[in-house]
N, C-alpha and C positions, 0 to 999 in steps of 0.2 A: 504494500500500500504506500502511494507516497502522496505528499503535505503538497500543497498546493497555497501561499501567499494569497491572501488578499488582499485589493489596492484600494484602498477607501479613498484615496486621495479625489479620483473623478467623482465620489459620489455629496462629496463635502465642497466640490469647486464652484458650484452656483446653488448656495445653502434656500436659495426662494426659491428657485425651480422644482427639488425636489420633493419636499413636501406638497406641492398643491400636486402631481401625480401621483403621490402614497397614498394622499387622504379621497383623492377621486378613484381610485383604482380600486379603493381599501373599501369606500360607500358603497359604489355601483356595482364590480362584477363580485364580491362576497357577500355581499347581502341582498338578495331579493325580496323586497319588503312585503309583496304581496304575500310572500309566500310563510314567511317567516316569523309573521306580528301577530304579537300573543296579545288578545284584547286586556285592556287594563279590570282591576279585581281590586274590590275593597272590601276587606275582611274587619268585623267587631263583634262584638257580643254583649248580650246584657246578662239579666239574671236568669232569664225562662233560657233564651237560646244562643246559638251560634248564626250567624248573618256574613251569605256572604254576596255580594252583589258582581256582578261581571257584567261590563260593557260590550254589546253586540251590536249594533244598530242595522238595519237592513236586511233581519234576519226573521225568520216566522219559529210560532212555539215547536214547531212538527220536525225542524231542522235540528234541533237539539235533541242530545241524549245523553239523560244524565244515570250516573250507573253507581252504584255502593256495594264494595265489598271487601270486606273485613271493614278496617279502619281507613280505606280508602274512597276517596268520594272522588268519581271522572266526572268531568266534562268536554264534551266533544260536538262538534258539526260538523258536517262534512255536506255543502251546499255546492249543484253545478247547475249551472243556466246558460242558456244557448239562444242567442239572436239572428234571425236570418233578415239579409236582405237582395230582392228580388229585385234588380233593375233592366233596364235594356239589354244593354250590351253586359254586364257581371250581373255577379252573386258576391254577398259579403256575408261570410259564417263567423261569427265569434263566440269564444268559448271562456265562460270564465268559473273557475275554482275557487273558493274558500270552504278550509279547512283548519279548523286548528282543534286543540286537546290541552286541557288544564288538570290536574288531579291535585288534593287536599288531605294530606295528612289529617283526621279528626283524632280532637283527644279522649280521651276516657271519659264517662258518665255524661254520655249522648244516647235519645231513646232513638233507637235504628226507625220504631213505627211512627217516628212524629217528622218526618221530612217532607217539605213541602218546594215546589221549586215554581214560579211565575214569572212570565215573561212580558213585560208590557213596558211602552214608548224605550225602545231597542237596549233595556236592561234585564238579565237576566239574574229573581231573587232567590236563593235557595234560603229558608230555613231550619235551622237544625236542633229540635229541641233537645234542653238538657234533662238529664233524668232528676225528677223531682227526690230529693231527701230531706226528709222528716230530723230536722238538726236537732230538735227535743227529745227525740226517740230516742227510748232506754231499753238495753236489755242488757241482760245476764248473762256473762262468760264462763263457763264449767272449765275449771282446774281439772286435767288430766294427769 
């Protein structure tokens, strides 16, 4: 195997040139936004539950599906629609994709039967109730 020098020197010689192609090269062809944007999620709770909201907009309730199992809670859509247009001389087809997947660690003393999830003006709410406990409640430990 043998070492090979590198010459930094051309890359440092017109230090404005090569940052604005790092940082265009670095936006444009690595990340594909469409494809890539996780919609924004605002997580809180109060006393009865867990609340967690996610931003969708342009999206219908039938497109979502949300899924619970063990202590995992998904969210995912997977939305394709297709435009045609019919002119004289062409045809124009476009095809557009959105898709994306969120999942949620839940923590302990959540009831799995009280989850509710609604979707309305392009937010979608999940609630997650917590399991109700009786903090005055008293009982008896037997010594083994």
């Amino acid at each position: 195997m043998s070492l090979v020098s590198f010459n930094n020197k051309t890359r440092n010689s017109a230090p404005y040139f090569n940052p604005i192609f790092d940082s265009l090269f670095n936006d444009s062809f690595q990340k594909s936004y469409a494809v890539l944007r996780q919609p924004a999620v605002n997580i809180f709770d109060d006393e009865n539950a867990f609340h967690i909201e996610l931003a969708a907009p342009g999206l219908n309730k039938e497109d979502f599906k949300v899924e619970l199992k063990k202590d995992n809670l998904s969210i995912w859509v997977e939305k394709k629609s297709e435009s045609q247009v019919d002119e004289k001389a062409y045809t124009r087809k476009e095809f557009q994709f959105t898709s994306f997947a969120r999942s949620f660690v839940l923590p302990e003393g959540i009831d799995e039967d009280q989850i509710e999830a609604k979707y309305t003006d392009g937010i979608l709410k999940v609630s997650i109730a917590k399991q109700t406990q009786d903090k005055n409640s008293r009982r008896e430990i037997l010594v083994s």
